[in-house]
Residue frames relative to the residue before (quaternion, step in Angstrom):
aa qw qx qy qz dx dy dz
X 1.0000 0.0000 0.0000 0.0000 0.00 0.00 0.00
X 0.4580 -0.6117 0.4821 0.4285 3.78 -0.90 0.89
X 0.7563 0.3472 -0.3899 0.3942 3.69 -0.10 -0.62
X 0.5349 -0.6572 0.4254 0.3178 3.71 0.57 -0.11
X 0.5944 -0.5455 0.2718 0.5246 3.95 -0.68 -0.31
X 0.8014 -0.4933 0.1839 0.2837 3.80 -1.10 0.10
X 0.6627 0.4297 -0.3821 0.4798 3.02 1.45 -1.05
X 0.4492 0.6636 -0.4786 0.3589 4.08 0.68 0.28
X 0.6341 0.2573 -0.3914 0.6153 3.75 1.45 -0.10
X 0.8146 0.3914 -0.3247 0.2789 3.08 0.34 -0.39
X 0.7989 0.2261 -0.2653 0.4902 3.58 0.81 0.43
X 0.6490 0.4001 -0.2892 0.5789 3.71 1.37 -0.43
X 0.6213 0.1966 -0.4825 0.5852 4.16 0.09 0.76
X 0.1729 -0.7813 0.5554 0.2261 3.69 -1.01 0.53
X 0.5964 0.1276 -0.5045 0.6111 3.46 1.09 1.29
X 0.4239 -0.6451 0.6356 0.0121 3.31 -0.84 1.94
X 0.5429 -0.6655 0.5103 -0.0446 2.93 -1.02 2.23
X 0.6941 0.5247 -0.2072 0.4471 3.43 1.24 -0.61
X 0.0354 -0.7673 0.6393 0.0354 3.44 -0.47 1.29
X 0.9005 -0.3736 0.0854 0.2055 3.02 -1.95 0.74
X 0.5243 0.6341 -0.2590 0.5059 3.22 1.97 -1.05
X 0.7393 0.4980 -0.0374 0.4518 3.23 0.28 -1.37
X 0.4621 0.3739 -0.4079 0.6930 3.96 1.54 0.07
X 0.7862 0.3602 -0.2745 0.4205 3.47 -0.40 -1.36
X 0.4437 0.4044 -0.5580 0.5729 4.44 0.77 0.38
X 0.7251 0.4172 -0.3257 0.4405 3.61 -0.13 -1.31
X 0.8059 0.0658 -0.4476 0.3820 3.31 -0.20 -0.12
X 0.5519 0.4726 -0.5899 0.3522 3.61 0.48 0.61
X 0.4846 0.5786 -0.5260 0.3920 3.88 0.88 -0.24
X 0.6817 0.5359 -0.2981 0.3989 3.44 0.56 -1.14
X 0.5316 0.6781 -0.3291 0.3865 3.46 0.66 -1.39
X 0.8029 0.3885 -0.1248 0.4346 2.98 0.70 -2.08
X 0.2949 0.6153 -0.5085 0.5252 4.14 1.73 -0.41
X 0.8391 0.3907 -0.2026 0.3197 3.33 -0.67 -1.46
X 0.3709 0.7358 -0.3417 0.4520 3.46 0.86 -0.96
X 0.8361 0.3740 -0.0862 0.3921 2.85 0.11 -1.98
X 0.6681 0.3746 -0.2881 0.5748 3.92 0.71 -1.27
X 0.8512 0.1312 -0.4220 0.2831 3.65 -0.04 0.44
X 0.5850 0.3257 -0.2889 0.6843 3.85 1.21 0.08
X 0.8650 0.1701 -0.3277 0.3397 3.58 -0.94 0.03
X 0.7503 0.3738 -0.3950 0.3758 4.04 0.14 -0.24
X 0.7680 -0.4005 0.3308 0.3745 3.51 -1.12 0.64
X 0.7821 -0.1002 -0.1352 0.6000 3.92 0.62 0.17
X 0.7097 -0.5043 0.4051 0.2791 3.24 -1.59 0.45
X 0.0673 -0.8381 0.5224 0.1416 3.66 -0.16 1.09
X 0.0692 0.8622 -0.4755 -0.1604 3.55 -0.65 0.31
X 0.3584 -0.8458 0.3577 0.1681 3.44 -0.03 1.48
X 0.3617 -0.8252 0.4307 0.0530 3.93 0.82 0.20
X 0.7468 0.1135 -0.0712 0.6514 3.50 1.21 -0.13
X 0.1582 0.6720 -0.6986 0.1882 3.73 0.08 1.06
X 0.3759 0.5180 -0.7245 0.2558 3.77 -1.43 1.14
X 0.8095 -0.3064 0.2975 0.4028 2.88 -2.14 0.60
X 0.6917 0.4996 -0.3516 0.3851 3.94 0.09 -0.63
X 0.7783 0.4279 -0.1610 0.4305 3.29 0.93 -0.53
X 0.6019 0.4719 -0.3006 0.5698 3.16 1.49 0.09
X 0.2347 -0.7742 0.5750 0.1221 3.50 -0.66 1.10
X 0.2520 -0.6215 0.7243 0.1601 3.73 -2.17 0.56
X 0.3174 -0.7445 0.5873 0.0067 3.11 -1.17 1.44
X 0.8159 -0.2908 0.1818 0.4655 3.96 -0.72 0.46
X 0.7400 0.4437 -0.0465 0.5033 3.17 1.20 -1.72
X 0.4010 -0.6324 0.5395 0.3850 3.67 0.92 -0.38
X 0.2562 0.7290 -0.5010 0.3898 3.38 0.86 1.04
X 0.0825 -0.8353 0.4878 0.2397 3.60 -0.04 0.85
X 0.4248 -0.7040 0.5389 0.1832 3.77 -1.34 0.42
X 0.1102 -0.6814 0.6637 0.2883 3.87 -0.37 -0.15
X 0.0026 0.7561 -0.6485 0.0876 3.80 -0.95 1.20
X 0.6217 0.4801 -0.3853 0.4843 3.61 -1.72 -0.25
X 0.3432 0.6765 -0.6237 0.1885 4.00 -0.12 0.76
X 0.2641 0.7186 -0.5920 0.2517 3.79 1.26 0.72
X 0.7424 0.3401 -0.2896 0.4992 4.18 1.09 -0.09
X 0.4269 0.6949 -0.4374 0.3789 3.78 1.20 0.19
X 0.0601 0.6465 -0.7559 -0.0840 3.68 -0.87 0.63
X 0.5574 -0.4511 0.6593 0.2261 3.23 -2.11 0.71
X 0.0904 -0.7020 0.7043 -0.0552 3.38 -1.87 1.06
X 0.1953 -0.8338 0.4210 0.2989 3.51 -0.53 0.81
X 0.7516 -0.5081 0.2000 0.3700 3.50 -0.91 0.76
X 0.8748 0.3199 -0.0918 0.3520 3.69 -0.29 0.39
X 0.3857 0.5512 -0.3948 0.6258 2.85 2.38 0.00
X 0.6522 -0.2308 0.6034 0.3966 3.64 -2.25 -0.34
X 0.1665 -0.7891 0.5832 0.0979 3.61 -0.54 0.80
X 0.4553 0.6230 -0.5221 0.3634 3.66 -0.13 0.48
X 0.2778 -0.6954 0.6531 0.1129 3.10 -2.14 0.74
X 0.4840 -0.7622 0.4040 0.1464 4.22 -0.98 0.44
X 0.7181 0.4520 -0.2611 0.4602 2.80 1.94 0.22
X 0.4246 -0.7106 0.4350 0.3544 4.18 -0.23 1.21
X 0.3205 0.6250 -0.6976 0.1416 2.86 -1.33 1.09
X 0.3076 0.6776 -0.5385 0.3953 3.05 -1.94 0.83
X 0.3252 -0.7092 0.5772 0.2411 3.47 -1.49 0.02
X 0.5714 -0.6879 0.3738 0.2461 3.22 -1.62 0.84
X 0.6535 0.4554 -0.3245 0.5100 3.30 -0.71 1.01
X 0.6844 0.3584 -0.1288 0.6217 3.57 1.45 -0.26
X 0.7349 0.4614 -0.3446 0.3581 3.34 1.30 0.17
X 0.4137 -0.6467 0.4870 0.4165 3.51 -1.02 1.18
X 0.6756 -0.6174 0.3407 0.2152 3.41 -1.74 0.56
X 0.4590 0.6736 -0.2408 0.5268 3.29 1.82 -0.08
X 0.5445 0.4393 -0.2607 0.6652 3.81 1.40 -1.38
X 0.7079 0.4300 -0.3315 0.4518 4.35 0.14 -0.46
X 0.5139 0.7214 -0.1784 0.4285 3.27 1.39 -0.35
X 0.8231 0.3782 0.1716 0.3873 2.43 -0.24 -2.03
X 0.0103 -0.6604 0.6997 0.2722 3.19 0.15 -2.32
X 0.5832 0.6154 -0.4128 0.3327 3.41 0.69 0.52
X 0.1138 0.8662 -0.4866 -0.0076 3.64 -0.55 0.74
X 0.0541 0.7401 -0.6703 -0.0099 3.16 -1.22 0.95
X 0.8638 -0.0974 0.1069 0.4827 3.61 -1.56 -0.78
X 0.7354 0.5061 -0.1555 0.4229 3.60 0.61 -0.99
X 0.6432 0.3330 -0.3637 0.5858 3.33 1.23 -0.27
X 0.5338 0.5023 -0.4968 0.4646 3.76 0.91 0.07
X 0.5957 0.6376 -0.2930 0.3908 3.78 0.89 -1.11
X 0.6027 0.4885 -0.2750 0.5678 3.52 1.21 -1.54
X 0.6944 0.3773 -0.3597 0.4961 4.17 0.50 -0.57
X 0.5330 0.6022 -0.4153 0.4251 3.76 0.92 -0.24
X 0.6930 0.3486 -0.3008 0.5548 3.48 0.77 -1.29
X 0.6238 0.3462 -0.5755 0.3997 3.92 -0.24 -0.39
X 0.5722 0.5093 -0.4816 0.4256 3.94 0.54 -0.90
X 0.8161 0.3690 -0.3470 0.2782 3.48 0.03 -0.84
X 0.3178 0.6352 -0.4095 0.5725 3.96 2.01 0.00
X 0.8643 0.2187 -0.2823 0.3542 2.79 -0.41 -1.53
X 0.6498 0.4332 -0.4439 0.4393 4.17 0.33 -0.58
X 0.7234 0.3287 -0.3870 0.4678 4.21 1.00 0.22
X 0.6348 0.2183 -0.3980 0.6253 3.72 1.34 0.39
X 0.5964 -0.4443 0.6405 0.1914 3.66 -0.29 0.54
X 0.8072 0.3412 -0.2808 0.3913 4.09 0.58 0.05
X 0.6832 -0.5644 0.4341 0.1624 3.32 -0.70 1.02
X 0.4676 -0.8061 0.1838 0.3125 4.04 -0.23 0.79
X 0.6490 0.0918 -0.1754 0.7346 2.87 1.88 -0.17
X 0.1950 -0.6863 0.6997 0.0380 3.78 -1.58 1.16
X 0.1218 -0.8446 0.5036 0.1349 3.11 0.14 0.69
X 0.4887 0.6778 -0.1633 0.5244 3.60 1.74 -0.31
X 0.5420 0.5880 -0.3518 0.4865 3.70 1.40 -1.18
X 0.7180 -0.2102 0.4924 0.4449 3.50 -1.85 -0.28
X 0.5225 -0.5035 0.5569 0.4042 3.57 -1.41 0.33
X 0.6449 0.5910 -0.3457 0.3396 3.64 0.10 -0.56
X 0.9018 0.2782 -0.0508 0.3269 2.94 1.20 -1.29
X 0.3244 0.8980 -0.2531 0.1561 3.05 2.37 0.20
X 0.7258 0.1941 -0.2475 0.6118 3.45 1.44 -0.74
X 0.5895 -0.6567 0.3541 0.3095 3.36 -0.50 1.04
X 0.6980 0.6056 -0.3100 0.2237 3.68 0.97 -0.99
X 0.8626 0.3527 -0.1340 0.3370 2.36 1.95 -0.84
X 0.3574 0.6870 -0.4178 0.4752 2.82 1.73 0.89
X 0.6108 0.4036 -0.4495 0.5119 3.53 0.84 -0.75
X 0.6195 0.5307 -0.4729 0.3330 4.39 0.30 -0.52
X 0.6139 0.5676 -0.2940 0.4631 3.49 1.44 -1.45
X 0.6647 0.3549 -0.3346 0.5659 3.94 0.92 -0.49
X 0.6461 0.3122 -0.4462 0.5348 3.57 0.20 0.00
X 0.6211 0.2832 -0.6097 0.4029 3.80 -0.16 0.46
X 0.4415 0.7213 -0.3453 0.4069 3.52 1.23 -0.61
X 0.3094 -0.7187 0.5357 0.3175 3.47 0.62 -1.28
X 0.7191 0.4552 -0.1911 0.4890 3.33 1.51 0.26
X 0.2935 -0.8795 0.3303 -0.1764 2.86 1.08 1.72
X 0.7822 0.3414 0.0263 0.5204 3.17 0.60 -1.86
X 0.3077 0.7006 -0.4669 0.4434 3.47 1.60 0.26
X 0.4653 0.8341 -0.2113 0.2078 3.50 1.24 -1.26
X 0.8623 0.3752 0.0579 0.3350 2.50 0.41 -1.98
X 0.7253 -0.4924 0.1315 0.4628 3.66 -1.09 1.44
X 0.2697 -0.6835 0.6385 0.2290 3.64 -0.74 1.07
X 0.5599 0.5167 -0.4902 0.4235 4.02 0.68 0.47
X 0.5213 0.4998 -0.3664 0.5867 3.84 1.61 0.30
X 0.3182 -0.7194 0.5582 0.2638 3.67 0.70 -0.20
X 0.6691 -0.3281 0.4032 0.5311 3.27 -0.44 -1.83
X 0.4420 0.6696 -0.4615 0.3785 3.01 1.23 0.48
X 0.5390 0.4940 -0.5689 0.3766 4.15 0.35 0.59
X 0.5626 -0.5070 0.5319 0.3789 3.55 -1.73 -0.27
X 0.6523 -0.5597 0.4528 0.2370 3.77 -0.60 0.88
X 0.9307 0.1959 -0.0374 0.3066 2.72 0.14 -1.47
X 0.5843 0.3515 -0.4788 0.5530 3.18 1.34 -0.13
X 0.6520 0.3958 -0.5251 0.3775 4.49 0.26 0.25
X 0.5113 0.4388 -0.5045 0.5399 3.34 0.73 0.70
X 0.6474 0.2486 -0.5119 0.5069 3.66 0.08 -0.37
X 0.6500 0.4671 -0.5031 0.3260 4.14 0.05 -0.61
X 0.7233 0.3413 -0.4966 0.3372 3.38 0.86 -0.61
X 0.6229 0.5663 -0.3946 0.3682 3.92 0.39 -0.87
X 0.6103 0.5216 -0.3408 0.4893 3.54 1.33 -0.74
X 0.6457 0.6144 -0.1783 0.4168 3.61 0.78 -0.83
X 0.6349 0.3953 -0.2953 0.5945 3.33 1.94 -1.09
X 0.5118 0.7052 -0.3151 0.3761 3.42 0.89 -0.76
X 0.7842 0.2570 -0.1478 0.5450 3.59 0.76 -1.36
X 0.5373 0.5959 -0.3850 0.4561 3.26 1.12 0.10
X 0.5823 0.7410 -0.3068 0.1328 3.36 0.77 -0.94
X 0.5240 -0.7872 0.2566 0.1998 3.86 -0.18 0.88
X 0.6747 0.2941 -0.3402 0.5853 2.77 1.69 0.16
X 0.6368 -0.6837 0.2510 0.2529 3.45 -0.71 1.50
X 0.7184 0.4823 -0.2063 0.4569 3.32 0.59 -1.10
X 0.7858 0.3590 -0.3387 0.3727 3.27 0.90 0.02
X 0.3470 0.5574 -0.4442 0.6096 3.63 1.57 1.07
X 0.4758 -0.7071 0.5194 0.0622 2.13 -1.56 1.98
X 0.6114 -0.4811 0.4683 0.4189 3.48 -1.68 0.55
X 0.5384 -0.6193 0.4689 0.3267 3.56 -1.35 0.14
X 0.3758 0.5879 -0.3989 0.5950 3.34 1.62 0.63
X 0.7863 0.2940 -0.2809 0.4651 3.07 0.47 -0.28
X 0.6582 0.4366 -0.4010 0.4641 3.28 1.02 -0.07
X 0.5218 0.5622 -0.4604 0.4468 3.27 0.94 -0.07
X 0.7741 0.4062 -0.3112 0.3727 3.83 0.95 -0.90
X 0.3934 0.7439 -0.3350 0.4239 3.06 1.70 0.04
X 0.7170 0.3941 -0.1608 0.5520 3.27 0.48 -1.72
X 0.6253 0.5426 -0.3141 0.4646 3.86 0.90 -0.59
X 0.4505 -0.6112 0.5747 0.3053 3.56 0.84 -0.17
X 0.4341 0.6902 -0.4670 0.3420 3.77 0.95 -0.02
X 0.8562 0.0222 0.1205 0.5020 3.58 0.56 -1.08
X 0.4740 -0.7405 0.4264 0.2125 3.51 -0.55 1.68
X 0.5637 -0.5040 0.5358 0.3757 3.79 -1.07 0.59
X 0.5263 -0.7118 0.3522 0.3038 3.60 -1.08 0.71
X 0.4441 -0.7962 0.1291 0.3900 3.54 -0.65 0.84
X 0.5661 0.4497 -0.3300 0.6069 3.52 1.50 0.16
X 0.2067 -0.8491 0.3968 -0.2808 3.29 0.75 1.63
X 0.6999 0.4476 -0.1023 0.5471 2.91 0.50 -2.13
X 0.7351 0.4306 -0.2546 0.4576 3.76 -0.05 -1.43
X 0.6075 0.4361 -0.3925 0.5355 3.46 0.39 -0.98
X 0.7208 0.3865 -0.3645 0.4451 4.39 0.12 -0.48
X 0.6730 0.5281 -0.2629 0.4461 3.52 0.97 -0.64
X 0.7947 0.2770 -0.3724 0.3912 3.48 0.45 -1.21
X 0.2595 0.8245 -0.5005 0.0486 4.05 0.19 0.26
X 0.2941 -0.6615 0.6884 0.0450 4.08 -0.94 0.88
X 0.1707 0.7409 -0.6495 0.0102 3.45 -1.14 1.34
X 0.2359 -0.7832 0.4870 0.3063 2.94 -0.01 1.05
X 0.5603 -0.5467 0.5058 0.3624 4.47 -1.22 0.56
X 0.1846 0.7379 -0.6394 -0.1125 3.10 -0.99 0.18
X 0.5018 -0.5389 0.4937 0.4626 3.74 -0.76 0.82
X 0.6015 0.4319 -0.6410 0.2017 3.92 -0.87 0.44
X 0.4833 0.7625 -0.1153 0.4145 3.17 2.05 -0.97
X 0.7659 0.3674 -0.0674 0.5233 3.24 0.81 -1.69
X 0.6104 0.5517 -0.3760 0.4262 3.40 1.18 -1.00
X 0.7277 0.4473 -0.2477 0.4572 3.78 0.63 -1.48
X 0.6126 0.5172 -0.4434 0.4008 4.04 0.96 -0.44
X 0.5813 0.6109 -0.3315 0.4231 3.29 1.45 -1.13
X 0.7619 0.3178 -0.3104 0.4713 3.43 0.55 -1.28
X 0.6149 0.3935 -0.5408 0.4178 3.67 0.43 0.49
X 0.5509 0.6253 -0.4552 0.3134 3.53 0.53 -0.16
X 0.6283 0.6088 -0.1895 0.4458 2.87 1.26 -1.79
X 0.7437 0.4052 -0.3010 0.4384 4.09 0.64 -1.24
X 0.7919 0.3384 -0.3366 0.3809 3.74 0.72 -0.60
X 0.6992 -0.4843 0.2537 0.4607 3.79 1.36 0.13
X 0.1871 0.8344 -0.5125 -0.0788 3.23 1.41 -1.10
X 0.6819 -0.4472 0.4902 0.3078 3.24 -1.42 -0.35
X 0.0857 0.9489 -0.2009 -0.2280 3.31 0.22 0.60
X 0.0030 -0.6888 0.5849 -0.4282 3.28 1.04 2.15
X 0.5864 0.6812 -0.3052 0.3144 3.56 0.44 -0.74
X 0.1086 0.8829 -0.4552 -0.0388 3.46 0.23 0.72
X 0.5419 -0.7648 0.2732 0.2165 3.25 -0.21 1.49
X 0.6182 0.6245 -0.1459 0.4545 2.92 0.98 -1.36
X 0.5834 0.4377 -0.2525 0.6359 4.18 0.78 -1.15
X 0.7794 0.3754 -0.3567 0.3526 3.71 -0.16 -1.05
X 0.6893 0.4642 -0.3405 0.4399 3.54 0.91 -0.79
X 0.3727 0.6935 -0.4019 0.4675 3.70 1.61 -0.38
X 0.7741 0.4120 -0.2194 0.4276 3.33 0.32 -1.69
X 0.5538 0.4408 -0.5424 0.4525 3.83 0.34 -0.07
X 0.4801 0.2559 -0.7753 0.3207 3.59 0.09 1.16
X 0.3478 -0.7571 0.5311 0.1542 4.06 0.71 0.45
């Protein structure tokens, strides 16, 4: 692709070329990628590694979903899911760290960090940030009890985005992010979301807030060993932070 893959605007120019229009297409192109590999083509496609790197810009700022070297095929009407972990930290739902199981919903859980991290400019875990602000989900929840949601959102956009649709990307983003499976939406529905077709639900809030994860050591073991390779701070207590994503 002439423009190369996403995370090249969004972390390698340090004033990001990308204004607010041009986020909110990309993540609907994708939306609409995914859409497709699990509801519309002839088997269930589940792609297992959705982030900025994997998502190509074409001439037009047209985004691409690319990289299917971790996608297995599912045939339509079976339990879609595979038994083997893959993927990247910080994009995985807590069930796939678990488990090693992946299907639609652990792709959905990587959709919503993609759609954070392309409306804050920040990566899903900083292990480098403020304590507060290290795992991105839960900083954007801590500013929305705050009332200061939109606090969130790339300070390289100034005031220059639409309100109302980066509020629906973030709550939509927590939503598909959310750690407990069953309560991510189909990508039908994010599509009618992002379409203006169908209103976020009104008990929204509560439904992001009241969440139980239970720890499992595959979690704690892989945050640790990232803590441990990039220097982190070492106040940081893996284990608590990875607690708090029931946010």
């Amino acid at each position: 692709m002439p423009n190369g893959s996403l995370d090249k605007f969004l972390y390698q120019q340090p004033n990001s070329s990308l204004n607010w229009t041009q986020r909110f297409k990309i993540i609907k192109d994708v939306a609409s990628a995914l859409f497709y590999l699990h509801q519309q083509w002839v088997q269930v496609i589940i792609h297992r590694d959705i982030k900025p790197a994997n998502v190509l810009i074409d001439s037009d700022m047209n985004a691409r979903l690319g990289d299917f070297g971790l996608a297995k095929l599912c045939d339509l009407g079976n339990d879609p899911q595979t038994s083997h972990v893959a993927g990247t930290l910080g994009y995985m739902a807590p069930e796939l760290a678990r488990t090693g199981k992946a299907n639609t919903s652990t792709d959905i859980y990587a959709f919503g960090m993609f759609m954070l991290e392309v409306a804050c400019g920040r990566k899903p875990i900083e292990p480098r940030a403020p304590p507060e602000e290290t795992f991105l989900a839960d900083w954007i929840t801590d500013c929305w009890d705050k009332g200061e949601i939109l606090a969130t959102i790339d300070k390289r956009l100034g005031k220059r985005f639409v309100g109302q649709q980066a509020e629906l990307v973030l709550k939509l983003g927590l939503l598909c992010s959310h750690p407990v499976a069953a309560a991510r939406p189909s990508m039908s529905s994010v599509i009618s979301y992002l379409n203006g077709v169908a209103s976020l639900p009104d008990d929204l809030s509560s439904v992001i807030k009241a969440r139980e994860l239970p720890v499992g050591s595959n979690e704690v073991d892989a945050l640790n060993e990232l803590t441990a390779e990039r220097n982190t701070v070492p106040s940081l207590t893996i284990t608590e932070a990875f607690v708090s994503r029931g946010r």
